[in-house]
N, C-alpha and C positions, 0 to 999 in steps of 0.2 A: 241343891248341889249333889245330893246324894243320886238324883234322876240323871245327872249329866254324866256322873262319873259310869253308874252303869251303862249309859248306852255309850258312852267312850268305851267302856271295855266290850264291852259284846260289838260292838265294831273294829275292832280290833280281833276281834276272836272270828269273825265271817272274814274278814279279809287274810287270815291265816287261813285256813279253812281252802275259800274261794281261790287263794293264789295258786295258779297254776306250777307246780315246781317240773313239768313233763321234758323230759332230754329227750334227742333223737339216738333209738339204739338200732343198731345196725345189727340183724341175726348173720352170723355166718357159721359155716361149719368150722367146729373146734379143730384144730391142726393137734395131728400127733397122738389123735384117740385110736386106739388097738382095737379092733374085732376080728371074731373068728370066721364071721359067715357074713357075707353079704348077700340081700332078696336079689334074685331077678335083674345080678349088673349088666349094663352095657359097655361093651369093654371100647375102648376108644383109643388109638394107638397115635401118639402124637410125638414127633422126632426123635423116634425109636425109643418110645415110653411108652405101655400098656397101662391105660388109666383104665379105673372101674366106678361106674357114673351107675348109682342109686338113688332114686329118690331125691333128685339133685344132689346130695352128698357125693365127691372126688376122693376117689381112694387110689392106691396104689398096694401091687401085693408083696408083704417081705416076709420071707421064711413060713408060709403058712396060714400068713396072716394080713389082715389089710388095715390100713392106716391110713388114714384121714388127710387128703390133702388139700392147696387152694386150687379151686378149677386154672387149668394151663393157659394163660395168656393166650389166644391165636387158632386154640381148638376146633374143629367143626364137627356140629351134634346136626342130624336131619330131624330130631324130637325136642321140644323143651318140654322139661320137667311139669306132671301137671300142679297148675297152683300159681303158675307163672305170673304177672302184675307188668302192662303195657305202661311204661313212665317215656316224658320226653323232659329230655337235658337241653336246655340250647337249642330248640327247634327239632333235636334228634331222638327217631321212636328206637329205645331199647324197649327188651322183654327182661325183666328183672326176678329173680327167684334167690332166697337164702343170700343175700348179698350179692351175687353172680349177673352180673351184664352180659346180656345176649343183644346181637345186631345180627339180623335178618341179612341173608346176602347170598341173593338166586336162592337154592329150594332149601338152603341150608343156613344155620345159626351159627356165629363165634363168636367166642368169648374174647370181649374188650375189658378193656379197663377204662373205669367212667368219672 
């Protein structure tokens, strides 16, 4: 009795263990983060918005400073960010980066919502 109870528990204890508890997390940039200096932006002007694209990170600049936003629906980038991840939705090839959907369209990339 004593033999069964053990291995009742220690199976019980690998299948705590063994279960997968894995969620899907989605990285994106934090909205609303403040910095002072951005590396090397590209500045992207999109329906008379001056966006600043670092590192895949979307900024925009207030008072001195730039602040973190979500890439602009409709944008067009001729670079994706490197680090990029080719995924297909539906039969459809996006370029995916930090949460951000890129569609390929002539020599240039915009940013969809996926």
């Amino acid at each position: 009795m004593k033999t069964l109870l053990k291995t009742l528990i220690l199976g019980i204890l690998l299948s705590t263990v063994t279960t997968s508890c894995a969620t899907t997390v989605r990285v994106r940039p934090a909205n609303r983060v403040v910095v002072t200096k951005v590396h090397n932006p590209r500045i992207v002007v999109h329906k008379n918005i001056k966006y600043y694209r670092s590192g895949g990170v979307w900024y925009i600049k207030k008072n001195r400073r730039y602040v973190t936003v979500a890439a602009p629906i409709g944008v067009r980038v001729n670079v994706l960010p490197n680090g990029y991840r080719v995924v297909k939705v539906k039969g459809v090839r996006y370029y995916r980066y930090k949460g951000v959907y890129y569609k390929k369209s002539g020599r240039n990339y915009v940013v969809v919502s996926v």
